[in-house]
N, C-alpha and C positions, 0 to 999 in steps of 0.2 A: 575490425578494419578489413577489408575486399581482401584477395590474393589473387596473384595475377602467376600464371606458373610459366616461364620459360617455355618458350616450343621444348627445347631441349627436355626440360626438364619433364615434361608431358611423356615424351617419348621415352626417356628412363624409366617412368615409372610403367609405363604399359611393358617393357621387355623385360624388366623384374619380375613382374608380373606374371605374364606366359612362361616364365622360365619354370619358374617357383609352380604353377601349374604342371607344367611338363615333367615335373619331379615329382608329386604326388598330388595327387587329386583332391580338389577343397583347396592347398596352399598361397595357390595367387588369390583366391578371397580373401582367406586370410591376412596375408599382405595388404589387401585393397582399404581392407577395414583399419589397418594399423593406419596406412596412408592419411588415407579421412581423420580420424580421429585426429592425427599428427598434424593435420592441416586445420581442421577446426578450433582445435587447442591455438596452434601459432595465431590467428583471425582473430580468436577472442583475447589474445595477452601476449602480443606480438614483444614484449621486452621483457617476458617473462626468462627467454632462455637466454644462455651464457654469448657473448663475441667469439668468432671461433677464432681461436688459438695462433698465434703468429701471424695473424692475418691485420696489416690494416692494410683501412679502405675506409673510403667519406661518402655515404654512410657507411656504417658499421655493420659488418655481414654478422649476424647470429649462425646458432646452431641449434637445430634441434634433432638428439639421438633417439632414434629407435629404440622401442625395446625390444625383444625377441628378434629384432634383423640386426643384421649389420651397416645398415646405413643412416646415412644422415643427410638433412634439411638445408641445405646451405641458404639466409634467405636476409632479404637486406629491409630497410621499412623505407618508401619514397613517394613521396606527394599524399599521403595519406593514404598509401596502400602497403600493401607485402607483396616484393617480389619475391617468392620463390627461384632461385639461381639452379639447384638438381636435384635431382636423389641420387645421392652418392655415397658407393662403396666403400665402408671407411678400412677398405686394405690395397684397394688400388687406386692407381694414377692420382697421387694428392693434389687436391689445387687444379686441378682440370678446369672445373668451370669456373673459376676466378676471372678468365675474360669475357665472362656471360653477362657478371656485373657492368661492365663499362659498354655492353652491347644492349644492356636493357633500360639505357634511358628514354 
């Protein structure tokens, strides 16, 4: 199934990214690769991962957690695609892009 990433969520992950860079050298690859894979896995089995947690919404936002980072895939399925909603820090600002869903129709 396609994946379509939020602006927002595009620019998340680039400043994760450089950060995780900026910190040691190699890291933002390493993130980038986690990314991909994280993205390629949700594309191919987009209902594989769990609803996230206290959340409704019509459709149903999934979650898909990171291994080795701290964040996670907020991402809804609509028209026969996956929108990707962020990458988001699971220690800050909970629920931030929750109105990204009602902005990506």
């Amino acid at each position: 199934m396609p994946i379509q990433l939020h602006p927002a969520a595009t620019s998340e992950i680039e400043e994760v990214s450089d950060w995780y860079e900026d910190q040691r050298q190699g890291a933002g690859d390493l993130l980038d690769a986690a990314v991909l894979r994280a993205l390629t896995d949700i594309e191919e089995h987009p209902d594989r991962w769990p609803l996230w947690p206290g959340i409704r919404h019509t459709p149903p936002i999934r979650r898909f957690l990171l291994q080795d980072h701290p964040f996670a895939i907020p991402y809804l399925i609509r028209d026969e695609s996956v929108v990707v909603l962020a990458f988001a820090h699971l220690r800050r600002r909970p629920g931030y892009w929750l109105p990204r869903a009602h902005s990506s129709r």
